[in-house]
N, C-alpha and C positions, 0 to 999 in steps of 0.2 A: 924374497921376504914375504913370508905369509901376513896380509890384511888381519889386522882384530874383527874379532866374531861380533857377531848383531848382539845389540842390548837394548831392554827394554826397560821403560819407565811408566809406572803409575803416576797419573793425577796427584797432585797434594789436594786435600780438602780445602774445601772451599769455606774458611772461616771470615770474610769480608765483612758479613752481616749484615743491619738495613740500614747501619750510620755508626760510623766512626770505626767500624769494626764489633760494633753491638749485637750481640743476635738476637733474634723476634723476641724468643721470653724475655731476656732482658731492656727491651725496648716496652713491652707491655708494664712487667714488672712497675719500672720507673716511672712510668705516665701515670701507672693508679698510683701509686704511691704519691709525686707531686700530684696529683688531684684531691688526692684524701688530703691531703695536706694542706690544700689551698681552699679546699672546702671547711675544714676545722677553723683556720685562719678568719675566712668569713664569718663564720656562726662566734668570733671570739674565745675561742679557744685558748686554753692559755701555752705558752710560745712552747713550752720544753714539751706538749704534745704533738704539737708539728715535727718539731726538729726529731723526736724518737722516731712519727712514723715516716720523716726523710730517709732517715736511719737505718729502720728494718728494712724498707724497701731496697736500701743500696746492699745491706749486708747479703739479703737474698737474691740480690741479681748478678753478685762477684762474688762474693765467698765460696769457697769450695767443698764438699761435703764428698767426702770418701775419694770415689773414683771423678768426679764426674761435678758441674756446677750445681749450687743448692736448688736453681729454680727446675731442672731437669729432672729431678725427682717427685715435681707437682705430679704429673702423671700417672706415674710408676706408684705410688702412695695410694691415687686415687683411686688404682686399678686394685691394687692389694687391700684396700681398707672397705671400700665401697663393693666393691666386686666379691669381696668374701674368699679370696684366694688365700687368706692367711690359713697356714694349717689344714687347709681342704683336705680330705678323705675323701677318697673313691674305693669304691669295693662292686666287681663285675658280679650279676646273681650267678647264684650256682643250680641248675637244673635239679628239677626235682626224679627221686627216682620211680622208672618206670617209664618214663618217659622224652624219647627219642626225638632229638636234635633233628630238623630239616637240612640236609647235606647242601643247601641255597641260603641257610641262614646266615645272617651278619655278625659278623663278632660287634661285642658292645666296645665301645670303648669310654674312654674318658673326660670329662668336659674339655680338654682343650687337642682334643682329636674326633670333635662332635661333628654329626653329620656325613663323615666317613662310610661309604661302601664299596668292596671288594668286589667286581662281577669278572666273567671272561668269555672273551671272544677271540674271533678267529685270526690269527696275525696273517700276516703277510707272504708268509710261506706256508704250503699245504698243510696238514695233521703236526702245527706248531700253534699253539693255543697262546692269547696276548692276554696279561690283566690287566686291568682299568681300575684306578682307584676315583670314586666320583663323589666329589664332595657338593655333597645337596644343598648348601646354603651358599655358595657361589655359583653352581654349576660347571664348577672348570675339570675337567678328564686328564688324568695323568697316567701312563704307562713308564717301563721302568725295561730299562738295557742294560744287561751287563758288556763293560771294554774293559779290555787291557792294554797297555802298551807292549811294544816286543824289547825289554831290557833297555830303557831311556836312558837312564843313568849311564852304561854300558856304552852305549854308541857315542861315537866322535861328533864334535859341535856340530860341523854344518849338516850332520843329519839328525842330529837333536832341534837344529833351526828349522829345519825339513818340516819333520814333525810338527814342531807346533803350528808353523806356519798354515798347514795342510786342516790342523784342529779348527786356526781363527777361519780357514775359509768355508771348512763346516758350519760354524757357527755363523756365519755374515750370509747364509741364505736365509735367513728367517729373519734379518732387517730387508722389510718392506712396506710399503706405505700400506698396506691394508693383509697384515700373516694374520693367519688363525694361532698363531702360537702364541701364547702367553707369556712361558717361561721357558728355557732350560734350564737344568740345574743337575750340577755333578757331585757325588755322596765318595769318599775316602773313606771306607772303614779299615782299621788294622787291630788286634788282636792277637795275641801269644795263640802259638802255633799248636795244636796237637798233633805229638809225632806218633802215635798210634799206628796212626793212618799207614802213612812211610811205612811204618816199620812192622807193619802186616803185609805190606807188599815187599817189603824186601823177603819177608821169609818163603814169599808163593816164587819168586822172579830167581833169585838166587840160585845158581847150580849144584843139583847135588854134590857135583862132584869137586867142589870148592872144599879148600881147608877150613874145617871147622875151626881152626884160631882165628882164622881172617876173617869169616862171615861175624862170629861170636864179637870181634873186636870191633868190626863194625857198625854190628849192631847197639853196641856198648857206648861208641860214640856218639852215634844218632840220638841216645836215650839221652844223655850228657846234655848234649845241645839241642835238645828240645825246647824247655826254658827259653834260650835266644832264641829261637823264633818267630817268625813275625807274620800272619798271615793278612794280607792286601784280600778287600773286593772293593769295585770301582763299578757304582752304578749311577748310568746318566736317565735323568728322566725328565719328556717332554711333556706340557701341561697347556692344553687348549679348550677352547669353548668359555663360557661366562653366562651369566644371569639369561642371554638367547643359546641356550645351547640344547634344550631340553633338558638338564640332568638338575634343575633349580627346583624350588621346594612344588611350583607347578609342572609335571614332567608332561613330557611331548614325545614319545615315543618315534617321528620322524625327526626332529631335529636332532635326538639323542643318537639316532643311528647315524646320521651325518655327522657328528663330533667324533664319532666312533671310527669311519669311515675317513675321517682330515687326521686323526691322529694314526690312524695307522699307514695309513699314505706318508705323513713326515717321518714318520721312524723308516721306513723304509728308506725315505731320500737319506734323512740323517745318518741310515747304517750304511747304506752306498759309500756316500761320500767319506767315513771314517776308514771304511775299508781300505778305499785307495789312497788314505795318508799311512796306509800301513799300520792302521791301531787293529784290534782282535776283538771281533764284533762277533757276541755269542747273539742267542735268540733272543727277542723278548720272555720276560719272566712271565709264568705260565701265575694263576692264583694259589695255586701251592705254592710256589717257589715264593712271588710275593710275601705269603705269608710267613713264610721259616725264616724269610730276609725280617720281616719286620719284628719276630720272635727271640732274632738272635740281637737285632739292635734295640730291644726294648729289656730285655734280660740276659745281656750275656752269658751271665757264669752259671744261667740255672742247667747247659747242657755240658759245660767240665767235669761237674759232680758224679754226671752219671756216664761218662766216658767208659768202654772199656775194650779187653780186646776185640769183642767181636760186636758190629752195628744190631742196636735194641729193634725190635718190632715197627717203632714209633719213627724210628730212624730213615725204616725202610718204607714205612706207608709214606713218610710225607705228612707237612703241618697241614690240617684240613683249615680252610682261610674263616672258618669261626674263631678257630684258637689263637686267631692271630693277635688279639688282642691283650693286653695285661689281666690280671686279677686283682690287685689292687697297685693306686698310687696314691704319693703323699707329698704334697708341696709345702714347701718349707724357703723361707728366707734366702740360704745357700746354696739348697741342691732341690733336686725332685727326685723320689723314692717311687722305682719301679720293680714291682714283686722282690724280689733278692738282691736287686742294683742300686744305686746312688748315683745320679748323675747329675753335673755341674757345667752349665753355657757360657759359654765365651764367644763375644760379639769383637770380628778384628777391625778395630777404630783405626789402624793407621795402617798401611803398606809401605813398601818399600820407598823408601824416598831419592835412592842412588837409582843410576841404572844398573841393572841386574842383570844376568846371561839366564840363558834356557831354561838351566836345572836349576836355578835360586831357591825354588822350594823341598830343595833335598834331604835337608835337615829336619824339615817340617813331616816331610812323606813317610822316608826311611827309617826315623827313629824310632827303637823297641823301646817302649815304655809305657807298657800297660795298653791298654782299649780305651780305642778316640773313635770318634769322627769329624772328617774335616768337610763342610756343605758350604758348595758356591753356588747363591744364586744369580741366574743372568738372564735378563728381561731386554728383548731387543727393542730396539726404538727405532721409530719409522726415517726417512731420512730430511723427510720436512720437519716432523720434529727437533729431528738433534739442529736443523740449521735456526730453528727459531728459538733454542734455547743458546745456540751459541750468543745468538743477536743478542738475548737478554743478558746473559753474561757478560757479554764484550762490554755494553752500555753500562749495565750496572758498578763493572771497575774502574772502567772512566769517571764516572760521577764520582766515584767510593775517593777516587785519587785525589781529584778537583777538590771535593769538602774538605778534606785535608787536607792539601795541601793551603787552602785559604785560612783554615782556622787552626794554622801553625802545628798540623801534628805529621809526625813523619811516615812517607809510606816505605812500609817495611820490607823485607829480601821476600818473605811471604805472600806479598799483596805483589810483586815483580815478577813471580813465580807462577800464582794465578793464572797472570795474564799470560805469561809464554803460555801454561797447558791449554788456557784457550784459544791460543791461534794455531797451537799444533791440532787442537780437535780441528779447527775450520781448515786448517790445508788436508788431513788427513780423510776428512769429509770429500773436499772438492777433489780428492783424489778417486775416491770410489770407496775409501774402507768404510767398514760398519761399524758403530755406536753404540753399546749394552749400558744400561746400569745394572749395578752388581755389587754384590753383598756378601761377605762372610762367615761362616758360622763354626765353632769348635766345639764338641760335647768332650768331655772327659768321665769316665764310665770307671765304677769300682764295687768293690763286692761289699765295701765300708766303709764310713766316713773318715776313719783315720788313713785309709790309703786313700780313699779320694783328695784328700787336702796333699797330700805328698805328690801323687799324682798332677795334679792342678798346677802347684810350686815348679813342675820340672818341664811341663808343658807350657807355660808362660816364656817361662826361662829359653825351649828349647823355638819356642814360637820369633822370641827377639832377636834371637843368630840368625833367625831368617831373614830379617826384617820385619816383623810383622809386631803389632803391639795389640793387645788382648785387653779388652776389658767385662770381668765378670758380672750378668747379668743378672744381680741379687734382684730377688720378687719379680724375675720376669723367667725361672729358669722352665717350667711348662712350657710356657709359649713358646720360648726357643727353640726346646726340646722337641718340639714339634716340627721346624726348620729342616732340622735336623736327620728329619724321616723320610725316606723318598717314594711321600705321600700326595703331593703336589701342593702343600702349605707354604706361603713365603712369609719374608717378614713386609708390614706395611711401612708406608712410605717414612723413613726418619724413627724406627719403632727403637731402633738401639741411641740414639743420638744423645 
């Protein structure tokens, strides 16, 4: 009798809060509210303006406003309103004629891609050139790996367990009490497929001496099923250095070359080790490549237009990494508007809440339906760390239990739940495994607003067979959109909450 295969479970969120189950805004909310209240009270105020501003205060600290509770939108508001985000225009300059581009210059980009520069340097294997995206107002260096798997979906469980197993042990060298790594973070892009391609090769490959009904019906086919589809790229990209790194608004020319020098050493470990789980570990992306990567996911559909049988000029030169930027963008309340695209963030607030096998996310992966991207961020944590956070944990649901239970409220299958993931973090810890936090991110991409909402409707939909629940980030979708880019931007701490 064959054993059931391994399964795996996410954390439930940790909604506890800092009393009764309240979360911080709402504990703030409520104190100035009874304070305004009890200061009115004092100066004699008359009673029905106490009691309304008891009132407001309770309606904004539980009531619920769209997705999400009323006081979590204090932020999001403030950002959009103060910030000047509402309706922003961007438009990059256009050179003037006669006068020739520096093949070193920067592409400009947009305020919420500011501080951005593309340079390259020498990877890790001879006459194989590495790009470096260095963002000058943190100083953190980001390089950018294309993987693939060999047909996951395709192979049988215990070497789909294989696999992963082989990914988390990649991933658990960079929990250490003192890594120069910041982040990892892995990009899903998918895309309708151009059969073009295919089907210029099938006419060079093909023997002459084949029936022309067969090759002709073939060809016929392929044309048919173009449409379905589906073209996959999967880039991981590691992000080191910080405010000491050299690459900060004061640069240091030794320190930047040691940033330089720690990240090309990790991709190197990092491709090692992916190697030998069997994943397809191409080069690092060269500044060309970077750039056409980041050209294709900031504009998808401006290169279908001009699709044809035979590859354009521009095709074969390569994006030079000035062009790699937009020419214009427009934020907007639901989406952000980039050159010919519409794109719409989705932040994933829950995860699976069952145990799940290997491929759980196959419906999320595999599904043709239009141009996504799916961005995990994962930030390891040192291992004193995660034991001082467990401590904090552990303590703070004891208490959380205790006050409830004395002031007659019930603790729930949730607040039960808590606690098991945090004693399986502490054995899994004193076991030797590694600890990330990590964050999910979803773009949905269209050529127009009326597909992008259809789009959006079928990706939610196809996001909740996974398990996964989606919530749209209205007046935050720039910033996301930035996530989303494997630029080495993450979101800050609690940015979606």
């Amino acid at each position: 009798m064959s054993s059931p295969g391994r399964t795996y479970r996410f954390a439930a969120r940790d909604r506890t809060g800092w009393l009764f189950g309240l979360q911080a805004g709402q504990c703030i909310i409520l104190g100035a509210g009874i304070f305004v209240a009890g200061g009115l009270f004092n100066v004699g105020a008359p009673s029905a303006s106490v009691v309304v501003t008891i009132g407001i205060s309770g309606v904004f600290a539980f009531a619920p406003a769209g997705d999400r509770p009323a006081y979590a939108w204090l932020p999001v508001l403030t950002s959009w309103i103060i910030g000047g985000r509402g309706g922003r225009t961007w438009t990059a300059s256009v050179p003037r004629f006669g006068r020739t581009a520096s093949t070193s210059a920067q592409p400009e980009w947009p305020p919420f891609l500011n501080g951005l520069e593309l340079h390259e340097h020498d990877g890790w294997r001879a006459n194989e050139p590495m790009a470096a995206v260095v963002d000058r107002q943190t100083g953190a260096v980001t390089a950018m790996l294309s993987v693939s798997g060999r047909e996951f979906a395709l192979i049988d469980r215990l070497e789909q367990e294989r696999v992963l197993a082989g990914w988390g042990d990649a991933l658990a060298a960079f929990c250490k009490e003192r890594t120069a790594v910041r982040a990892v973070r892995w990009f899903e892009w998918s895309a309708p497929a151009d059969a073009s391609e295919h089907l210029r090769w099938s006419r060079t490959q093909i023997a002459a001496s084949a029936e022309p009904g067969i090759v002709d019906g073939y060809l016929s086919m392929v044309a048919e099923a173009g449409p379905m589809a589906t073209r996959h790229e999967t880039l991981v990209t590691i992000t080191v250095g910080g405010p000491t790194s050299g690459f900060g608004r004061r640069r240091g020319s030794r320190q930047g070359r040691a940033s330089i020098d720690t990240l090309r050493d990790e991709f190197r470990l990092l491709a090692s080790r992916l190697d030998a789980t069997g994943l397809v570990v191409d080069r690092p992306l060269s500044s060309a490549d970077a750039a056409t990567v980041l050209r294709a996911r900031l504009d998808p559909f401006s290169r279908s237009a001009g699709a044809a049988d035979r590859p354009t000029l521009a095709q074969l030169a390569g994006v030079s990494p000035r062009s790699a930027g937009p020419m214009a963008t427009r934020t907007e309340w639901t989406h952000l508007s980039v050159d010919g695209a519409v794109h719409a963030c989705f932040a994933i607030t829950e995860w699976p809440r069952l145990d799940v096998p290997p491929n759980w996310m196959e419906p999320l992966l595999l599904h043709a339906g239009g141009t996504r991207t799916i961005a995990v961020h994962l930030e390891p944590v040192a291992p004193s760390r995660s034991q001082r956070q467990i401590d904090r944990d552990s303590t703070r649901l004891v208490v959380d239990a205790e006050q409830r239970s004395r002031s007659g409220f019930r603790v729930g299958a949730r607040h039960r739940r808590t606690e098991s993931d945090v004693a399986s973090r502490e054995s899994e810890l004193v076991a030797g495994y590694a600890e990330f936090e990590y964050c999910g991110l979803v773009t949905v991409s269209a050529p127009d607003l009326e597909r992008l909402e259809r789009s959006c409707a079928e990706w939610e939909q196809i996001a909740a067979h996974a398990g996964l629940e989606l919530r749209r980030l209205n007046a935050q979708h720039d910033a996301a959109f930035a996530c989303t880019l494997p630029v080495g931007i993450g979101p800050t701490a609690r940015s979606w909450e």
